[in-house]
C-alpha positions in Angstrom: -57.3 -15.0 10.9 -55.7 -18.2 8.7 -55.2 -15.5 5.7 -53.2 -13.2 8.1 -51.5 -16.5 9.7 -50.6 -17.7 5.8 -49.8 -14.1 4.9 -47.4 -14.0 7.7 -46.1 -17.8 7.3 -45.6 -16.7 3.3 -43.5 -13.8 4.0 -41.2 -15.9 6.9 -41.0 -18.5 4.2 -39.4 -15.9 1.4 -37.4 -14.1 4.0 -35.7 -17.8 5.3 -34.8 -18.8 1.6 -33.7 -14.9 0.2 -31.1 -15.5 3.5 -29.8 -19.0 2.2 -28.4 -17.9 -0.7 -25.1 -19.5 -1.9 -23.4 -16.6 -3.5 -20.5 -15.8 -1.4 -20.0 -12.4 -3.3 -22.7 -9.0 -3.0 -22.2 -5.8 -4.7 -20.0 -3.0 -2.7 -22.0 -1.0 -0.1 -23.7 2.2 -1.9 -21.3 4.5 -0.3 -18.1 2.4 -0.5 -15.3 3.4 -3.0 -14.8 0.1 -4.2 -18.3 -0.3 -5.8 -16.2 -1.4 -8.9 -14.4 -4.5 -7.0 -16.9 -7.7 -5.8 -17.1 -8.0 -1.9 -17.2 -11.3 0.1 -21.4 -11.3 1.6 -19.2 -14.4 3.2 -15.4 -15.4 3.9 -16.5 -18.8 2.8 -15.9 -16.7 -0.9 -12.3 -17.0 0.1 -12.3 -20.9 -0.6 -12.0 -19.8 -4.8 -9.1 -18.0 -3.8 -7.3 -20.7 -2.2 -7.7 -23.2 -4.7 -5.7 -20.9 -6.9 -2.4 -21.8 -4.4 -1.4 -18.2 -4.8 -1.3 -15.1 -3.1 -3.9 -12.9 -2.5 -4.6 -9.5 0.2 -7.9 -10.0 2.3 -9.0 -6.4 2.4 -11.2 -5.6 5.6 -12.9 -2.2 5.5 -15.5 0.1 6.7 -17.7 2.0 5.3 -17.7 4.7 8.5 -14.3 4.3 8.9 -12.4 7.6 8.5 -8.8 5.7 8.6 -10.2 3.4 5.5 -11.6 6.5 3.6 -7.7 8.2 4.1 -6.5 5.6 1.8 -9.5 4.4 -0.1 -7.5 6.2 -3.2 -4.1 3.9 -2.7 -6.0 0.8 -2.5 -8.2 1.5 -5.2 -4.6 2.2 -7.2 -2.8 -1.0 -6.0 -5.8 -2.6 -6.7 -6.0 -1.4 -10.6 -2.7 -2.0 -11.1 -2.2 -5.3 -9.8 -5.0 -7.1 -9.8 -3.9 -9.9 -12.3 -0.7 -10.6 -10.1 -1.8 -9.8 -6.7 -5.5 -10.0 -6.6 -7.6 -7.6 -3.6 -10.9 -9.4 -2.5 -12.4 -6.7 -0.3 -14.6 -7.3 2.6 -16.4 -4.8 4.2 -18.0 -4.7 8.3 -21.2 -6.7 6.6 -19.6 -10.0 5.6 -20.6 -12.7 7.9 -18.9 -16.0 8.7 -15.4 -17.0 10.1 -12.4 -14.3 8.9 -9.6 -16.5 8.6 -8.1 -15.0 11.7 -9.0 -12.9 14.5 -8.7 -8.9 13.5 -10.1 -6.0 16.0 -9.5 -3.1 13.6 -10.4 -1.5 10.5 -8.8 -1.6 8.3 -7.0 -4.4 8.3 -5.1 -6.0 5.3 -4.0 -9.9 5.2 -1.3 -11.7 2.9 -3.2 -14.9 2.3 -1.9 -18.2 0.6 -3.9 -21.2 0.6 -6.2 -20.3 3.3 -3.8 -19.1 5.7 -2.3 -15.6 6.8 1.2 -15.9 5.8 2.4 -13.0 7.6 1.4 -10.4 10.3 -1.5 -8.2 10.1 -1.1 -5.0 8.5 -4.0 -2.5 10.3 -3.9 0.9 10.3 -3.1 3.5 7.6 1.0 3.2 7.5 1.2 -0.4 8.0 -1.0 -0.9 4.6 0.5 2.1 2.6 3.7 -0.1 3.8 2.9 -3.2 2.7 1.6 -1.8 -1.0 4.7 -0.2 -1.4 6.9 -3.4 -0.8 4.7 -6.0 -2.7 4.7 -3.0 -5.6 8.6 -2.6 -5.7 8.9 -6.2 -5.4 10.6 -5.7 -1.6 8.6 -7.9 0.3 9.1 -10.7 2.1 6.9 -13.1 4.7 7.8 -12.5 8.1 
């Protein structure tokens, strides 16, 4: 009965610390189409993006979602394209923590600076394909 007790108290033990980890980033989801791109495991992740006082999309996504798949392609275009200027960190419906905001719907895209959302939320297919098209051609602007 102790064997099975330390067995048991063993395994709790390795589950507790594998859940502790500090890395704020985790590989895409196996059936995601940005396996290529990082993914916040936390939004605490966000904190390196801050400290760069620039601006950068919070990408909320998921895997299920048949409105995210629709423009999965776009994204992953913006994303290649103009990653050094306007970096994409991606978050799918795993990451756990605080968003920076409340958000009901996937997906959901956020202009972030410095922590904050600088502007409205963009969810929904046309509101995104909207906003990739303005920071592309250099027409947007904060609201």
């Amino acid at each position: 009965m102790k064997k099975i007790m330390l067995v048991l108290m063993s395994a709790l033990l390795v589950f507790a610390l594998s859940a502790c980890s500090n890395d704020d980033f985790e590989d895409a989801p196996n059936d995601s189409d940005f396996q290529s791109y990082n993914h916040l495991r936390h939004y605490d992740g966000l904190k390196q993006y801050d400290e760069k006082d620039s601006v950068y999309i919070l990408y909320i996504y998921a895997t299920w979602c048949g409105a995210c798949a629709s423009i999965s392609n776009r994204v992953l275009e913006f994303a290649d394209n103009n990653y050094e200027a306007i970096p994409i960190v991606f978050a799918h419906e795993g990451a756990n923590g605080n968003p920076p905001t409340d958000w009901q719907y996937y997906p959901t895209m956020m202009v972030m600076k410095n922590g904050e959302v600088i502007d409205d939320l963009y969810v929904g297919v046309a509101p995104i394909l909207g906003l990739l098209n303005a920071l592309e051609d250099g027409t947007y602007t904060a609201d």
